[in-house]
N, C-alpha and C positions, 0 to 999 in steps of 0.2 A: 465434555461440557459440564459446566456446576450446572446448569439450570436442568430441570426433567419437563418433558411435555408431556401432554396425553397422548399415548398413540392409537387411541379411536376412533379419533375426529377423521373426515373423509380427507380434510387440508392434508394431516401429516401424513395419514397412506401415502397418499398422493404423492407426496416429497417424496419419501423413503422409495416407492417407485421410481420413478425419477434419478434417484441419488442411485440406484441399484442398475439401471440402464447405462447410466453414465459409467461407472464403475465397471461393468461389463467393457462396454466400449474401451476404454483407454487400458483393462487387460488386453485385451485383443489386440489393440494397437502396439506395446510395447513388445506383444511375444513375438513378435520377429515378419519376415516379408509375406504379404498378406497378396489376395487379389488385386490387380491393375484395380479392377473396376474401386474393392472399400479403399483404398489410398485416392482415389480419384475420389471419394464422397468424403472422406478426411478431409484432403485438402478443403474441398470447397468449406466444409464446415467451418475449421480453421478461418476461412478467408472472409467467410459471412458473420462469424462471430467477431473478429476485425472489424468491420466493416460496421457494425453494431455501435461498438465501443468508440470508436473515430465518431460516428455520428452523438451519441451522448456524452462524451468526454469533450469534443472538440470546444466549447465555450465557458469550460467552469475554470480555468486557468486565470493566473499564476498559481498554484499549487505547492504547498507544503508536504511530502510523505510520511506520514508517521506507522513503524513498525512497531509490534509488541506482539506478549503474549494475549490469545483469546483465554485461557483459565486464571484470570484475577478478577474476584468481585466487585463489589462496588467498594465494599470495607474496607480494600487493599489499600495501603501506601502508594502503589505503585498507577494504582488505577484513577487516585487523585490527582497523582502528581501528572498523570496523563492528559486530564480534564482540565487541567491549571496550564498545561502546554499547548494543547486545540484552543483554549481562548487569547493566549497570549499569540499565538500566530496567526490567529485568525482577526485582532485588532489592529495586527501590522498590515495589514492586507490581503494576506495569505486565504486562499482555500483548503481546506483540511482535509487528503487523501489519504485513505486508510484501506485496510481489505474488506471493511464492511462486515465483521464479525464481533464479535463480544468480547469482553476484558478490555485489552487496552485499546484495541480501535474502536469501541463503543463508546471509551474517555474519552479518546479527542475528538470525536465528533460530536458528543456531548457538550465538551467544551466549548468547540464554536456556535455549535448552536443557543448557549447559554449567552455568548454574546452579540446575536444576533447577525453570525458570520454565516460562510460558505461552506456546505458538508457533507462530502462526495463520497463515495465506496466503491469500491472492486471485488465484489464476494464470488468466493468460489463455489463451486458446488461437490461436496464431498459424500462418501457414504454413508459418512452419520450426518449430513445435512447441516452446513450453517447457515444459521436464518440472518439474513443481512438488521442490521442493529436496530432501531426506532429512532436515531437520532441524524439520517440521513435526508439528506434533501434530493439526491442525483443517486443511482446507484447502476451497475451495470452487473448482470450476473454472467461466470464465468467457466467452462467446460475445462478448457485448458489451463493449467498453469503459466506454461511461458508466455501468451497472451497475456495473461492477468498482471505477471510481472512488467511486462514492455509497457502496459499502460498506465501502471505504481510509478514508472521511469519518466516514461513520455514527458507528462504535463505539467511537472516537479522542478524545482527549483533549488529544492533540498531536501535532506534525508535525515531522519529523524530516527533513532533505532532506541526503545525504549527494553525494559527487560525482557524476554521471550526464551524459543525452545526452538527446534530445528528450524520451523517456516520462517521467523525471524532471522537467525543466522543465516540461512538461503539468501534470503532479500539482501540482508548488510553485504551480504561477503559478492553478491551477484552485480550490487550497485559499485562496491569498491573494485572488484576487477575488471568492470567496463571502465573506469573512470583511471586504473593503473595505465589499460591498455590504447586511452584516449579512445575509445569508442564513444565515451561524451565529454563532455567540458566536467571540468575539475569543481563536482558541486560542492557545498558541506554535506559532511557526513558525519552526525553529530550523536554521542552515543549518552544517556541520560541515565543516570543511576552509575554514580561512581563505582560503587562498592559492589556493583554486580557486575560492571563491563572490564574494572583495574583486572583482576586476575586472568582475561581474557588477553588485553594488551601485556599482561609480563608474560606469559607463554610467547604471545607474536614476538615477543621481542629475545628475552633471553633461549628460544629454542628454534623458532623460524628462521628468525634474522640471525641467530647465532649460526646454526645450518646452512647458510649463504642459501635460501629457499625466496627468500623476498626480502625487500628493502627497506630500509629504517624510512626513508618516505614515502613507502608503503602505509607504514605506521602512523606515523605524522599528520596525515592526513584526515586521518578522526580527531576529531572534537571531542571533549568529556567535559559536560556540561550539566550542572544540577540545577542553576536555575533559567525556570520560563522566560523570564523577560531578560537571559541575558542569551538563550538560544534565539527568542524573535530578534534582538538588536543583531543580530550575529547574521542570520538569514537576509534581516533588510540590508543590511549594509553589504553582504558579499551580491544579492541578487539586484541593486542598483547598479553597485559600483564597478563590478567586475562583469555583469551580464547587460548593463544598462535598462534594465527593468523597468519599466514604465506603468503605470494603472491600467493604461488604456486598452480596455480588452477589446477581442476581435467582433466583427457585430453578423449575427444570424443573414443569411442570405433569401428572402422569400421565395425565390425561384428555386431554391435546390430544396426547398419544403422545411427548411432551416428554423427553428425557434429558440428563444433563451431558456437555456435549464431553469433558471430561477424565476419564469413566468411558469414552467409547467410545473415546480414544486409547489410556487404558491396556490 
C-alpha cells in the first residue's frame, strides 16, 4: 500500500486483529481435510457470507466491472484515466463495480461519484488490511475470494480491465474463461491502456495460440480501448442490443425487510 496509517489507533489494532484471524482461518482451510464439524462451519460461513452479498448487491444493478491495480496514486496516468472511465460509464447508466480498494478502484468510483452516479465495492479482507475507498456508496466486505469474485461477475454487464498485477489478471483471465466455456453470456471484455495490455495480447497470440493452447477467438474477444466514451458507447450498445437491457431496475420488497441501497447511502 502507498498510503501509511497509524497503528495505535484502537480502529487499526482492531483490523489487523481481524485480518490476522482471517488469515489464520483460510491457512487452515487450504492445508488439506480438516474436521467434519470446521468444513461444516466453513461452509455455513461461506453461505452466510453469500447470503450477505445477495442481500446488499441485489438492487444496485446494471453494473459496470472495473479491474485495476490498488498501488497507482492519485498522480498516476493511469489512475486518471481510471476516474475519466467511472464517470463516463456511470453517465450511460451504468453502476460502477470495483473491489473497493485504492488506486484504480478508488478512480472509478471516484469517477462516478464525481458525476453524481452509482458506486459499489466488493473489498476484501487481507492481512495487511484494505480499507474499502471513501468514494463508495454500497460496499460489501469480503472473507472469501471466490465469493468476492462471483459477485464482481454476477451483477455486471461488462468488464473493464484497467492496468494491474496478479489480482487483476486473476479477475481478467477468470471472467474470459467463464465466458470461453459459456458459463456466461459473451460480455465485453475490455482492456484499457493499450501500451500495457498490446505485449500481453502478442504473447496470447504468437505463443498460446501458436502452441495450439487456445483460440484466436479466444483472443478476439477483448476489446483494447483508450478512450472513455468510446468504452461507455461500446458497453451501452452491446448491453441494449445484445442483452436487451433496460433501465428499469428491480424494486425492494418490504416484506423480505428489502430496502434501496441508494436510500440507505443517502
Amino acid at each position: 500500500m502507498d498510503t501509511q496509517v497509524e497503528t495505535s489507533s484502537p480502529a487499526v489494532r482492531m483490523s489487523e486483529e481481524k485480518a490476522k484471524r482471517v488469515r489464520k482461518a483460510v491457512q487452515k482451510f487450504v492445508s488439506g481435510p480438516q474436521s467434519r464439524f470446521r468444513e461444516l462451519l466453513m461452509s455455513l460461513r461461506a453461505f452466510f457470507e453469500m447470503i450477505v452479498a445477495f442481500r446488499h448487491l441485489h438492487f444496485v444493478g446494471p453494473c459496470v466491472t472495473v479491474f485495476g491495480s490498488a498501488r497507482f496514486g492519485e498522480s498516476h496516468p493511469y489512475y486518471q484515466l481510471a476516474r475519466r472511465v467511472g464517470e463516463e460509464i456511470s453517465m450511460a447508466g451504468f453502476t460502477v463495480m470495483t473491489g473497493g480498494g485504492p488506486g484504480i478502484m478508488e478512480a472509478a468510483n471516484r469517477g462516478a461519484r464525481d458525476v453524481g452516479g452509482h458506486s459499489v465495492g466488493c473489498n476484501i479482507l487481507l492481512p495487511m488490511e484494505q480499507q474499502p475507498n471513501p468514494y463508495l456508496d454500497v460496499y460489501v466486505d469480503f472473507r472469501y475470494f471466490f465469493i468476492r469474485k462471483l459477485m464482481l461477475a454476477k451483477y455486471s454487464y461488462a468488464f473493464v480491465a484497467m492496468p494491474g498485477g496478479l489480482g487483476t489478471l486473476d479477475e481478467l483471465f477468470e471472467i474470459a474463461t467463464l465466458v470461453q466455456t459459456r458459463k456466461v453470456e459473451e460480455f465485453p471484455m475490455i482492456l484499457v491502456g493499450s501500451e500495457f495490455w498490446n505485449p500481453l495480447l502478442t504473447y496470447l497470440r504468437e505463443t498460446m495460440a501458436a502452441e495450439g493452447t487456445l483460440s484466436t477467438a479466444d483472443i478476439d474477444r477483448f476489446h483494447v480501448i483508450d478512450s472513455p466514451e468510446e468504452i461507455a458507447a461500446l458497453v451501452s450498445e452491446i448491453a441494449r442490443k445484445r442483452f436487451g437491457l433496460t433501465q428499469e431496475a428491480a424494486r425492494p420488497k418490504w416484506w423480505l425487510f428489502e430496502t434501496s441501497p441508494w436510500r440507505c447511502a443517502s
